[in-house]
C-alpha positions in Angstrom: 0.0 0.0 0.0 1.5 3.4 -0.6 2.0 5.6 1.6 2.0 8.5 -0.3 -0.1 9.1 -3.9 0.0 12.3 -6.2 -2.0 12.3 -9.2 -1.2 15.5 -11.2 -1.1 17.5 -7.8 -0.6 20.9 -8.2 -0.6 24.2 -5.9 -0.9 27.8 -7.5 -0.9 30.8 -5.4 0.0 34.1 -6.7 3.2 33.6 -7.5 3.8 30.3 -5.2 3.4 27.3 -7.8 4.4 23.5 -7.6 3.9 20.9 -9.9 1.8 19.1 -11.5 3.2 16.1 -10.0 2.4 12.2 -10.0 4.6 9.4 -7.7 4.0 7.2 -4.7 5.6 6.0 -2.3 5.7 2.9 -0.3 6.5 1.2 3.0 10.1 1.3 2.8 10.9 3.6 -0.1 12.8 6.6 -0.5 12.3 9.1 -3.0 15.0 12.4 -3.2 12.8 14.6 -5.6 15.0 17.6 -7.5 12.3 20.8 -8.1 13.1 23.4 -9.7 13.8 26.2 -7.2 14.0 26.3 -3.3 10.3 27.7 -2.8 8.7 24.6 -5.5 10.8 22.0 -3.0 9.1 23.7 -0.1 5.6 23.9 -1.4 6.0 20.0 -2.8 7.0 19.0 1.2 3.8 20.8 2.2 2.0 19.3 -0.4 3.4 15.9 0.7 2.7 16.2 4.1 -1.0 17.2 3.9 -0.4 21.1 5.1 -1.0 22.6 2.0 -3.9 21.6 -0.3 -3.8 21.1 -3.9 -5.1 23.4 -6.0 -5.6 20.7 -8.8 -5.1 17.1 -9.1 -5.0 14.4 -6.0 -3.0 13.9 -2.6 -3.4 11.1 -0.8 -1.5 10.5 2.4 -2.0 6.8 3.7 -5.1 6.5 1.9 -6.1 9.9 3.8 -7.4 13.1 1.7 -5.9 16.4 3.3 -8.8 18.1 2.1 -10.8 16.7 4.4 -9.0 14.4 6.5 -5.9 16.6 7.5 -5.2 15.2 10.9 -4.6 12.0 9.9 -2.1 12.6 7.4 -0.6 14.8 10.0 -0.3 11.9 12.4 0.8 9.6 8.8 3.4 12.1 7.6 6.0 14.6 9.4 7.4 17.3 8.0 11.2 17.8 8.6 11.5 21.6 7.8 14.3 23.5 6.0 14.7 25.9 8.5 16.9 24.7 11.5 15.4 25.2 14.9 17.2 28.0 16.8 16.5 26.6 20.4 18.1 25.8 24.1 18.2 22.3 25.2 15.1 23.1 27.8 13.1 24.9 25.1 13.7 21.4 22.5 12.2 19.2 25.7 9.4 21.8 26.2 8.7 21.7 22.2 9.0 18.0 22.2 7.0 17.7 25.1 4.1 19.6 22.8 4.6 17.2 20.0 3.7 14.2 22.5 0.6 15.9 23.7 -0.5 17.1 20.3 -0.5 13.4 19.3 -1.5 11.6 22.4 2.2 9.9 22.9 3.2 9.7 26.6 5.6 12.5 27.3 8.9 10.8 29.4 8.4 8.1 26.2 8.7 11.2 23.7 11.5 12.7 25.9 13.5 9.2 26.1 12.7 8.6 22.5 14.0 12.2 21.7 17.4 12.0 23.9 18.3 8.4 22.3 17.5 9.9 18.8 19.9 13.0 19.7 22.8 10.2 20.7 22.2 8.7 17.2 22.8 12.5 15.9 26.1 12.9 17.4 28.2 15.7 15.6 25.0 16.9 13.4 24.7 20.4 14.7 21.7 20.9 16.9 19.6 23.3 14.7 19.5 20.7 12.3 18.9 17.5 14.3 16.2 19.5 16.3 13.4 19.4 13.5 14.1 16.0 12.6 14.3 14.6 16.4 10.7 16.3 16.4 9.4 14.7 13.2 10.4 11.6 14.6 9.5 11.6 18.2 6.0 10.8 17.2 7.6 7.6 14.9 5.6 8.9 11.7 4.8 5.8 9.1 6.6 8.5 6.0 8.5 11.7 6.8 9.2 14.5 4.3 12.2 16.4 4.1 12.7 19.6 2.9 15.7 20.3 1.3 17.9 18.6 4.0 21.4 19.9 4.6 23.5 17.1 2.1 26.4 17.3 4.7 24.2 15.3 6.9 22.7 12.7 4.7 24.4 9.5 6.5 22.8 10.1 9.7 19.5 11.6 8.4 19.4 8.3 6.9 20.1 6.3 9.9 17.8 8.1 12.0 14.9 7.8 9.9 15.8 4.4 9.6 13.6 2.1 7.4 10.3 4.4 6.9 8.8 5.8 3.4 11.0 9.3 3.0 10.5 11.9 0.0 13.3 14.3 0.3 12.7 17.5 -2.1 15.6 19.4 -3.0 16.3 22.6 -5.2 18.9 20.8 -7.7 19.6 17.6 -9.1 23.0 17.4 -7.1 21.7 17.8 -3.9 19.0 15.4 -4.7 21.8 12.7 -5.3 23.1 12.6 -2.2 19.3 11.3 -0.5 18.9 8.7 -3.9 18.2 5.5 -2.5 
């Protein structure tokens, strides 16, 4: 079963535009996805992940519409943002205690889960590692990245481990450093 289907998706918004684009992805799979600037790889991660509808075309999220079933692709899919999370140690606990409650995980297991992850992490710097620790904390069934930093594509590998992962990136050369 996939895990993630676009059929011809598309987003137009004044001058914000993605796609039209058709894949899937499956238990397992990883996709790196080269757009063709920095705001299309955003917009196709958002589109991805069930935040931002489609404008045209279909999106389905483990077998979830985000047009009308957006929490559950929320809980299906995480987003690991482009931007790195500026934050102190107690502020990360405090955000990852958030991400526990939003989705009903028990918060000293989402803390554990979160400090073991960080180990894993060693020498990625923290404002990188951050987003991702928080995507994962909630152990999502597919996580998108967003144009992750290609200096760390070893251990975002290792930490997402063996779940569905689309990685959007702005060029074909980044792009090859996340091909499966």
């Amino acid at each position: 079963m996939a895990l993630l289907r676009m059929r011809n998706a598309a987003f137009l918004s004044g001058s914000a535009r993605a796609g039209p684009i058709s894949m899937e992805i499956s238990a397992g799979e990883r996709l790196a996805l080269p757009c063709s600037s920095p705001r299309e790889a955003a917009i196709v991660a958002l589109l991805a992940t069930g935040i931002v509808k489609a404008t045209s075309g279909s999106v389905l999220v483990d077998d979830y519409d985000p047009r009308v079933q957006s929490v559950h692709c929320k809980r299906a899919a995480a987003l690991v943002p482009h931007e790195p999370l500026d934050l102190t140690d107690h502020e990360f606990a405090r955000y990852v205690a958030y991400r526990a409650a939003l989705w009903n995980v028990d918060r000293a297991r989402a803390l554990a889960h979160a400090r073991r992850l960080l180990e894993r992490l060693d020498g990625m710097h923290e404002a990188f590692a951050y987003p991702l620790v928080a995507a994962l904390v909630v152990e999502p069934k597919l996580v998108v990245l967003d144009r992750p930093q290609r200096a760390y594509a070893a251990q975002i590998a290792a930490a997402v481990g063996t779940r569905a992962t689309l990685s959007t990136h702005a060029s074909f050369a980044a792009a090859r450093a996340f091909a499966a």
